[in-house]
C-alpha positions as CSV (number, residue, x, y, z in Angstrom):
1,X,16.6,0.8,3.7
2,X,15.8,0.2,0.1
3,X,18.1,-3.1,-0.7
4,X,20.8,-2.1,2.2
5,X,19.3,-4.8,4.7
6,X,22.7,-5.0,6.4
7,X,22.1,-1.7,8.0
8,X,18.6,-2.6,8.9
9,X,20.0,-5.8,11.0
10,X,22.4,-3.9,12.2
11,X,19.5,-2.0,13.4
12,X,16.8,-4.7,14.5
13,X,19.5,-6.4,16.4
14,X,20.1,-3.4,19.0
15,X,16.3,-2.9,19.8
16,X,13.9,-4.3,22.1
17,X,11.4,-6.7,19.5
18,X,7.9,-6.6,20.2
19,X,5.7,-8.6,17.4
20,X,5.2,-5.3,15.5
21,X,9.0,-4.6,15.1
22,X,9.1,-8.1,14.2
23,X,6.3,-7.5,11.7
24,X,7.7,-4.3,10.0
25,X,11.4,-5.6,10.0
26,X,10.4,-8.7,7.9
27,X,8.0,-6.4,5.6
28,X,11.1,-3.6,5.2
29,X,13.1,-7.1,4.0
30,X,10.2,-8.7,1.7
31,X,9.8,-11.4,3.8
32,X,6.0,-11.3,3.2
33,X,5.8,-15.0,4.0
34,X,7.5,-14.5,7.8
35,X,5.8,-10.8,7.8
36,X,2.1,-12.7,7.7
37,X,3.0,-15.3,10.4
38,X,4.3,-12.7,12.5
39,X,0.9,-10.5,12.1
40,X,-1.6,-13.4,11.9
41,X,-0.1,-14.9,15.0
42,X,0.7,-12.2,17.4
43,X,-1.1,-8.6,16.0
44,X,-4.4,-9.8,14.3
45,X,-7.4,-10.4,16.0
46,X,-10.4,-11.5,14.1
47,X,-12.2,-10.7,17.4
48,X,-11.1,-6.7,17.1
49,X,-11.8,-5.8,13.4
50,X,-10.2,-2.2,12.4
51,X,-9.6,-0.8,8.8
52,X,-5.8,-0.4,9.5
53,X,-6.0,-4.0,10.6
54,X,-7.6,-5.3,7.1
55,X,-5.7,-2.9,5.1
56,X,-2.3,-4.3,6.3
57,X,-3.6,-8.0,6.5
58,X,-4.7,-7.4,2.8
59,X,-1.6,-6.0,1.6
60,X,0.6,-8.8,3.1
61,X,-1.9,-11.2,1.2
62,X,-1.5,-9.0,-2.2
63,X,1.9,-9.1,-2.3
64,X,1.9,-13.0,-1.7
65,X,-0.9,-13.0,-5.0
66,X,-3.1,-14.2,-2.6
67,X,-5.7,-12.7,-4.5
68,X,-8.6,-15.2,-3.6
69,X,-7.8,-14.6,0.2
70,X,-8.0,-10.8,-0.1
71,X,-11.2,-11.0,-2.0
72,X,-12.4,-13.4,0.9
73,X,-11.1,-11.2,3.9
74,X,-12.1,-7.8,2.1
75,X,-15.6,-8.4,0.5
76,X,-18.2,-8.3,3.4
77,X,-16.7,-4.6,4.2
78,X,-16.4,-4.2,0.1
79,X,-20.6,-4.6,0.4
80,X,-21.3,-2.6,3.4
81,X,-21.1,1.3,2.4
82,X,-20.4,1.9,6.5
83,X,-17.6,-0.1,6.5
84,X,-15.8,0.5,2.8
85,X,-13.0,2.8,3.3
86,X,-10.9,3.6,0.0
87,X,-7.7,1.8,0.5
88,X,-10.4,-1.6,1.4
89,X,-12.2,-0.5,-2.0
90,X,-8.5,-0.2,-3.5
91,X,-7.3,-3.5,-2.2
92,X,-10.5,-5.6,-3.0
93,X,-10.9,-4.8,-6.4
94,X,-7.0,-4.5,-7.2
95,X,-7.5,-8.7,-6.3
96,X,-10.7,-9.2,-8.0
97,X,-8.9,-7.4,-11.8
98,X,-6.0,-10.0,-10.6
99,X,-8.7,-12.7,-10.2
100,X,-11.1,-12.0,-13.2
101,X,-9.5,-11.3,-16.4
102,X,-11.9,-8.5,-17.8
103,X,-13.2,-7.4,-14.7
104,X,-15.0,-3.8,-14.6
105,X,-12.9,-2.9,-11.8
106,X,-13.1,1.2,-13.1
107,X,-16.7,1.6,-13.1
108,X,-17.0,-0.2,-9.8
109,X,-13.4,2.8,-8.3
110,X,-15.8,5.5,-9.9
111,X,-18.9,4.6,-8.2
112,X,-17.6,3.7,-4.7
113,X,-14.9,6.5,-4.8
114,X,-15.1,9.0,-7.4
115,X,-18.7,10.4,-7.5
116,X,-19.5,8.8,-3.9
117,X,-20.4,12.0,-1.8
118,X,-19.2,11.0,1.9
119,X,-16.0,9.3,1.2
120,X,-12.8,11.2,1.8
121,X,-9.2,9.9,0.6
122,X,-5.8,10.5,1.6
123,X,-3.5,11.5,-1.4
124,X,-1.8,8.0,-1.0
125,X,-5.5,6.5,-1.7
126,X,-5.9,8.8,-4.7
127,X,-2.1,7.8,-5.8
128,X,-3.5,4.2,-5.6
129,X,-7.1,5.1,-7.3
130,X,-5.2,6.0,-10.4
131,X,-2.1,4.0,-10.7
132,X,-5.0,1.3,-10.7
133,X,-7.4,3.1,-12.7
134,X,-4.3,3.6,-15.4
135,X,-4.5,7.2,-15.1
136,X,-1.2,8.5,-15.6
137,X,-1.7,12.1,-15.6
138,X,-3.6,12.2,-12.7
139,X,-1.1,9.6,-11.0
140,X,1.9,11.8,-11.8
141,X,-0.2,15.0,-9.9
142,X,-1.2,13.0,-7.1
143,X,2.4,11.5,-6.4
144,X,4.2,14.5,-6.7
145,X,1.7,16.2,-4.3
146,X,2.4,12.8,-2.3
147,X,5.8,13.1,-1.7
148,X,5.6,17.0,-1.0
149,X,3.2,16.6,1.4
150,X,5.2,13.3,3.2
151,X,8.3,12.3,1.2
152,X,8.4,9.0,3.0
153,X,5.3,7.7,1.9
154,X,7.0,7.3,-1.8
155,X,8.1,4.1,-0.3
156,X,4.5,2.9,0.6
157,X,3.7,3.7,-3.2
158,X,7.1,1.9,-4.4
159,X,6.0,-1.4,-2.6
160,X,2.0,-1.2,-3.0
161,X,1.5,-4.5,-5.7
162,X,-1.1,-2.7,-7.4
163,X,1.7,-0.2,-9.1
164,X,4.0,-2.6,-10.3
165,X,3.3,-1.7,-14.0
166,X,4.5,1.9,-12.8
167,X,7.8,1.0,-10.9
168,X,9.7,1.0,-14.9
169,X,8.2,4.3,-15.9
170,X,10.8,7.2,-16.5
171,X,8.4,9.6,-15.8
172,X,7.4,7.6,-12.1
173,X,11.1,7.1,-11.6
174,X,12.0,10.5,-11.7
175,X,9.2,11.8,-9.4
176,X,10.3,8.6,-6.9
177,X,14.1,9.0,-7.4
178,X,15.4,9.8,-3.9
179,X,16.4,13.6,-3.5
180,X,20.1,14.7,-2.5
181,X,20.5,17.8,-0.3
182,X,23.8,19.9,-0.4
183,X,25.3,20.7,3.0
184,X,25.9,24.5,3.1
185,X,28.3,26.1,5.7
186,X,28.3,29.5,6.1
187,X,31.3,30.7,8.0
């Protein structure tokens, strides 16, 4: 639904809403702002804590550039090796660079992901690992693996804040640009 929101109303308006419809309509139309309210009031639950739950929280906060709140909701799991997945190690130290101007963000993505020996990443976390560590080379092999493996997820990687300095690059655009199939009829 990349910037064709009419066919996504068109859409939202013939289904039942439950609050994550509501959530995920207003995300798909970058209404972070209404996307937040929606999740804070009627999905999150400070009381329930899951990873999926912090990872989405966080990203609505990220692409608000509430970096301060992400470093605030994210750090006590950041600390705790039980409870630091990637994309929480991703998130929290994509805000803390966006924080702290000269921040060692790479040696702290090397030591928590990189060369730590029980952590295992999805090849979306490793997409994110490098497009944040600068690593274009390894980005580029990653993505493209990415989008063979699940072609949809290009869009996660298209909206993720953290590869905005990316979303210019020829070489990105051309692994992202959306594929066209010809129809063949055999008679």
């Amino acid at each position: 639904y990349m910037g064709k929101f009419t066919e996504l109303d068109e859409f939202y308006k013939s289904i039942p809403h439950t609050p994550q419809v509501d959530y995920e309509y207003y995300e798909l139309c970058h209404n972070y702002e209404k996307a937040l309210e929606i999740y804070l009031e009627k999905i999150y639950d400070d009381k329930i804590i899951h990873e999926s739950k912090l990872v989405s929280y966080s990203y609505l906060l990220l692409q608000l550039h509430r970096y301060e709140d992400v470093e605030s909701l994210l750090k006590k799991y950041y600390d705790s090796p039980r409870d630091c997945s990637p994309a929480i190690v991703i998130n929290y130290l994509y805000a803390k660079k966006k924080i702290k101007n000269g921040y060692d963000y790479k040696s702290k993505l090397e030591s928590k992901l990189l060369n730590a020996q029980y952590i295992s990443m999805s090849t979306l976390e490793y997409v994110a690992l490098y497009a944040l560590m600068g690593d274009k080379a390894k980005l580029l092999k990653y993505l493209k693996l990415l989008i063979k493996e699940s072609p949809s997820d290009k869009y996660n990687v298209i909206n993720w804040p953290l590869f905005e300095e990316y979303r210019d690059d020829e070489q990105i655009k051309s692994v992202l640009k959306p594929e066209l199939h010809k129809c063949q009829i055999k008679f």
